[in-house]
N, C-alpha and C positions, 0 to 999 in steps of 0.2 A: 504494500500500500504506500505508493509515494505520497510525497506534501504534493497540497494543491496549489496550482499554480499563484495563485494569489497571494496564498502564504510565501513560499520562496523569493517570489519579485518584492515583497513589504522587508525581506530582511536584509535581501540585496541594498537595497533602497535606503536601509536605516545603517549600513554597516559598511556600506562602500567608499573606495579610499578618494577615488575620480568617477565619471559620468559613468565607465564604460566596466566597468571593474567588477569582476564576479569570482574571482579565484582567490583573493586575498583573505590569510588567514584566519580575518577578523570576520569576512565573510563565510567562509568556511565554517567556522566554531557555530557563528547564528543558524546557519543552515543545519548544522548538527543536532544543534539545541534542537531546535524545532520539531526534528524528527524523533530524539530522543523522549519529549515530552508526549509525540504521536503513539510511540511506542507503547509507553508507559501506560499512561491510559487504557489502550486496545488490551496488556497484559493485567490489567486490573479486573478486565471485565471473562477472560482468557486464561485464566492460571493453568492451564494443563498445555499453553501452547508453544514446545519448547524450542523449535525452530526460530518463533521468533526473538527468544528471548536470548539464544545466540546471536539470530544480529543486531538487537540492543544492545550486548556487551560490547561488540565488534565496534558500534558507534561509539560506546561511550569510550573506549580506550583510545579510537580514533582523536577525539574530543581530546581526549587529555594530554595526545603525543603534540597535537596542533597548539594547545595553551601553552606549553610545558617549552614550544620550539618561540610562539609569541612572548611568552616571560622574559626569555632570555635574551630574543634579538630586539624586540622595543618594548618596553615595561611599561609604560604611559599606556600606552595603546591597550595593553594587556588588561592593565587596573582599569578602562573607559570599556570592554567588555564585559568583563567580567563583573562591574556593577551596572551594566546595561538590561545584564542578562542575568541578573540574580545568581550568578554562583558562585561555589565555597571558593575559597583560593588560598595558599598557604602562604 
């Protein structure tokens, strides 16, 4: 079940670095987010569905190698994430 398109182009939109920009870490991580949130929900309603709750791990460690790579290369950016998008950060 992918994100709808609406949802995708609103995080591009709130996370992008220039006009054209959709690969950028920051974008990435929102993208993530988003689905991970998709997942979670669908697994709440779903507890026996283990397929997918392997590619929610699959994302969330994704998620965390992308924060873990934006921590280190711009830490501003990192912190404007990471309280954008409500999550924990060490």
């Amino acid at each position: 079940m992918p994100l709808a398109k609406e949802v995708k182009t609103k995080a591009i939109e709130d996370f992008h670095r220039h006009d054209k920009d959709t690969g950028s870490p920051e974008v990435q991580v929102a993208i993530l987010t988003n689905r991970i949130n998709q997942l979670t929900a669908h697994l709440q309603n779903n507890k026996q569905d283990q397929s997918c709750r392997r590619g929610l791990l699959k994302l969330v460690g994704q998620r965390r190698r992308l924060l873990t790579y934006l921590r280190n290369s711009n830490y501003q950016s990192y912190l404007n994430v990471t309280d954008k998008l409500q999550l924990r950060r060490k």
